[in-house]
C-alpha positions in Angstrom: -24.0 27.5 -1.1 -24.5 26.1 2.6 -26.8 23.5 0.7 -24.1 21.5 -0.6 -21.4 21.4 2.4 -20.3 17.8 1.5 -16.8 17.1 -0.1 -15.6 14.0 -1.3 -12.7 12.3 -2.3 -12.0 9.2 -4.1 -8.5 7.9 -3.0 -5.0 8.2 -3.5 -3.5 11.9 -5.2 -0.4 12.3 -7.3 -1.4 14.0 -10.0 -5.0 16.1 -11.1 -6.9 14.7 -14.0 -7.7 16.6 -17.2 -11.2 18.3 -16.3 -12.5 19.9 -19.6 -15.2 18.3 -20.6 -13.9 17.0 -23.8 -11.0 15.8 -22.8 -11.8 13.8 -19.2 -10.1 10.9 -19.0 -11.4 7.3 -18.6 -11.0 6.1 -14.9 -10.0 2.4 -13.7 -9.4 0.9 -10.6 -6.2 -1.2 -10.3 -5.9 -2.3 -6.9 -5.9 0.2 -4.6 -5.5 3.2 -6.3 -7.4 5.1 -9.4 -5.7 5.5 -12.8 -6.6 7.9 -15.8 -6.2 6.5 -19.3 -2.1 7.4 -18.9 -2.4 5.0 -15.7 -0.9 7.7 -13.7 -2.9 7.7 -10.4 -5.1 10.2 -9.8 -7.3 11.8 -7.3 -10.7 13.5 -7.5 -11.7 16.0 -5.1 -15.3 17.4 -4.9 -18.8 18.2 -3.7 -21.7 15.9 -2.8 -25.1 17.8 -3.6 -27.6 17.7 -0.5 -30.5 15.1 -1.9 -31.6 16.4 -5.1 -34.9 15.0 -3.8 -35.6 18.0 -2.0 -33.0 20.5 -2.9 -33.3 20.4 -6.7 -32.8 24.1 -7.2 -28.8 23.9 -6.4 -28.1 20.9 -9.5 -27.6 23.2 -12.2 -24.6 24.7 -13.9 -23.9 28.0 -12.7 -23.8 26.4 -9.5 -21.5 23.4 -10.4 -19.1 25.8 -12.1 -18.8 28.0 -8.9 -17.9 24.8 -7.3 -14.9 24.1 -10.1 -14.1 27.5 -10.4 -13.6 29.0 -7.4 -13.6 25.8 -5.2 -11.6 23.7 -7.0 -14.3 21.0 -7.9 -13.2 18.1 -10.0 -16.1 15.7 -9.4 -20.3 16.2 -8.3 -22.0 13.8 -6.7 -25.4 13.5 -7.3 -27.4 12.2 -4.0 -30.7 11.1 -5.2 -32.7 9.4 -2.2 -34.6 6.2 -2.9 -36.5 6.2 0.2 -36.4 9.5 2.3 -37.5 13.2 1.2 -39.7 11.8 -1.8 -37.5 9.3 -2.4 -37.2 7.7 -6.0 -38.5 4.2 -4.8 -41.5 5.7 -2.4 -43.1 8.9 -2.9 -40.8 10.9 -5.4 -41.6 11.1 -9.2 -39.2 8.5 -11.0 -39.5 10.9 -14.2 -38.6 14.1 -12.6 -35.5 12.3 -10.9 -34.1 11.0 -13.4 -34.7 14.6 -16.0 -32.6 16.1 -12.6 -30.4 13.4 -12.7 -30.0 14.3 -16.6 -29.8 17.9 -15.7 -27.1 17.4 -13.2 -24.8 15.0 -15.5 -25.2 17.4 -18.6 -24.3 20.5 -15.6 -21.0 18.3 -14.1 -20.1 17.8 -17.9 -20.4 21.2 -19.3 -18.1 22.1 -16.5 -15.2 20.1 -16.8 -16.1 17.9 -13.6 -17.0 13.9 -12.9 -20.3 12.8 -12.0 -21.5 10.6 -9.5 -25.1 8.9 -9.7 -25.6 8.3 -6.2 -28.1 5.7 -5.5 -28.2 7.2 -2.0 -29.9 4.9 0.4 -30.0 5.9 4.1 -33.2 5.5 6.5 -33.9 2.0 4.1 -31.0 0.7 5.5 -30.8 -2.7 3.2 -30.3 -2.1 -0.4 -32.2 -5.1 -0.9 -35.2 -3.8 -0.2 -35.5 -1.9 -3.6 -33.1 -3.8 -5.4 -35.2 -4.4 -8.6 -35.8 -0.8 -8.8 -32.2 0.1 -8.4 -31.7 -2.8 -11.3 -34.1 -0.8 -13.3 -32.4 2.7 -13.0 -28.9 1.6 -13.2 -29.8 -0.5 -16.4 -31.8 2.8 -17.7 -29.2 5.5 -16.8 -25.8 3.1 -18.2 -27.9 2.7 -21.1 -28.4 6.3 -21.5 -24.6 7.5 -20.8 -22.7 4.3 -21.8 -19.1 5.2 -22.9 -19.4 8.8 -21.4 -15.9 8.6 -18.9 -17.5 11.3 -16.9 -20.1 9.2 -15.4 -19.4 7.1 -12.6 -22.2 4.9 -10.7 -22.8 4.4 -6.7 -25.1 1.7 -6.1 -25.4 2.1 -2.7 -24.9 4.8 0.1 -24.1 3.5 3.1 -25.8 0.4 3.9 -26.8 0.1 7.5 -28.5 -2.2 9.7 -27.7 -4.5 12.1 -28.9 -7.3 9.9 -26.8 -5.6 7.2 -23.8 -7.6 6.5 -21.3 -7.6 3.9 -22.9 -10.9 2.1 -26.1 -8.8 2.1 -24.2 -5.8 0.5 -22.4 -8.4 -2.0 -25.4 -10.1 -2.9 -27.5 -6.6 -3.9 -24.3 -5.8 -5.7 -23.8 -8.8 -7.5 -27.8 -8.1 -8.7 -27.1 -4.8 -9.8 -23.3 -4.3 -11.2 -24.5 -7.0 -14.4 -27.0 -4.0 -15.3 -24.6 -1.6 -15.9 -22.0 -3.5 -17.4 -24.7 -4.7 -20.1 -24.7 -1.5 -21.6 -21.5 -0.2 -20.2 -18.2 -2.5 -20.0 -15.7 0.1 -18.8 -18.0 2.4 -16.6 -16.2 3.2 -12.7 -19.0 1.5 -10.0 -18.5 2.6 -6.4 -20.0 -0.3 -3.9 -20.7 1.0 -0.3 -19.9 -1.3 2.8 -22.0 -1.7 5.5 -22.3 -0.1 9.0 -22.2 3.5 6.9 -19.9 2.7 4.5 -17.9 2.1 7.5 -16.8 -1.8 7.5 -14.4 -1.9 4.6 -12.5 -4.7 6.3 -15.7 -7.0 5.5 -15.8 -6.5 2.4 -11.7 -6.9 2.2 -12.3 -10.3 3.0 -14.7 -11.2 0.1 -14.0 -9.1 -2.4 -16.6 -9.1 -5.3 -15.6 -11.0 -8.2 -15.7 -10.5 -12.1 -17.1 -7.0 -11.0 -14.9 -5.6 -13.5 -14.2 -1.6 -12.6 -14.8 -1.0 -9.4 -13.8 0.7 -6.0 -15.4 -0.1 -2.4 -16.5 3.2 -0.4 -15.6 4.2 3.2 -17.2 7.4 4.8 -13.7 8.7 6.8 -15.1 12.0 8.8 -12.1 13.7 10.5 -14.2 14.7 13.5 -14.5 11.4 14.7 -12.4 9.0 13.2 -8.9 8.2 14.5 -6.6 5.6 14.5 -8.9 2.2 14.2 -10.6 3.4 10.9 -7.2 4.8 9.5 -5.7 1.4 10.5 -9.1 -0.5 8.7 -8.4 1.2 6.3 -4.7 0.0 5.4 -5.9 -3.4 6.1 -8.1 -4.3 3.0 -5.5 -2.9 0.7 
């Protein structure tokens, strides 16, 4: 399992959401915190796959359910590269992704768990560079699993650049989140900030409108991280 090392978590805890698979909750965002259908807040803690590009062997369901069962997984993330390690928008196959992307949802579900279809930019830096390709899949894959509560899009790992600014990151965002909300009203969108997913306080300052439901992501990594990004990160909010 060394393959898929990376946990997530999407904010603030009080209380674990239902995770059978026929009974997961719709999520929304009301300001800072994430609410089931009760709107009690509620956390999700989890596993990011390694890129699905080039470790496809690990997104299946015995392996997801090890994760929930003996890990305590309540939520897979699904890291498909666009540009790196036959990445969907260079040298991958755009059919095969999206079947492992299928795979991977249908895995996450039969489980009990959340999924995340991670649009996971990286060495492309700008999500503008493939941003009518990342309009095509996210109008393809909302269309496909529109009204399922278990699905929940990321439109963009961790924009970098120094040219990458938050009004570059809003703009790609504002191109993309109409997509999914034409075939999916209610559906949770996670928009990444730039400098990694690292300058929330940007975004804090011009917060996307008529977005709908929606969180903004920040990469915290313990390691590293002190108290600036804990203090950033009280200061949107």
């Amino acid at each position: 399992m060394t393959d898929i090392p990376h946990s997530l978590i999407l904010w603030r805890p009080t209380r674990k959401p239902e995770t059978e698979s026929a009974s997961l909750s719709p999520l929304h965002a009301n300001g800072t915190q994430l609410l089931d259908d009760r709107n009690d807040p509620v956390v999700l803690q989890g596993y990011s796959t390694f890129g699905i590009n080039c470790k496809p062997e690990f997104v299946n369901e015995n392996t997801f359910r090890f994760l929930k069962e003996e890990m305590g997984s309540q939520v897979i993330r699904l890291a498909m590269y666009t540009a790196d390690s036959n990445g969907y928008c260079t040298s991958g196959s755009q059919d095969e992704l999206e079947t492992l992307i299928d795979k991977g949802v249908q895995a996450a579900t039969a489980t009990g768990q959340y999924v995340i279809i991670d649009w996971h930019i990286l060495s492309d830096g700008n999500p503008a560079q493939y941003q009518g390709q990342a309009k095509d899949f996210f109008g393809t894959v909302s269309r496909k699993y529109a009204g399922n509560p278990a699905v929940i899009y990321e439109i963009c790992n961790e924009p970098n650049g120094s040219d990458v600014t938050w009004p570059v990151v809003k703009s790609y965002a504002e191109a993309v989140i109409p997509e999914i909300r034409a075939n999916d009203k209610n559906a949770l969108i996670l928009v990444g900030t730039p400098q990694w997913d690292q300058a929330e306080t940007e975004a804090g300052k011009d917060l996307l409108e008529d977005a709908g439901n929606m969180m903004y992501t920040v990469h915290f990594y313990a390691a590293t991280h002190k108290d600036q990004q804990r203090q950033d990160l009280d200061r949107p909010a």
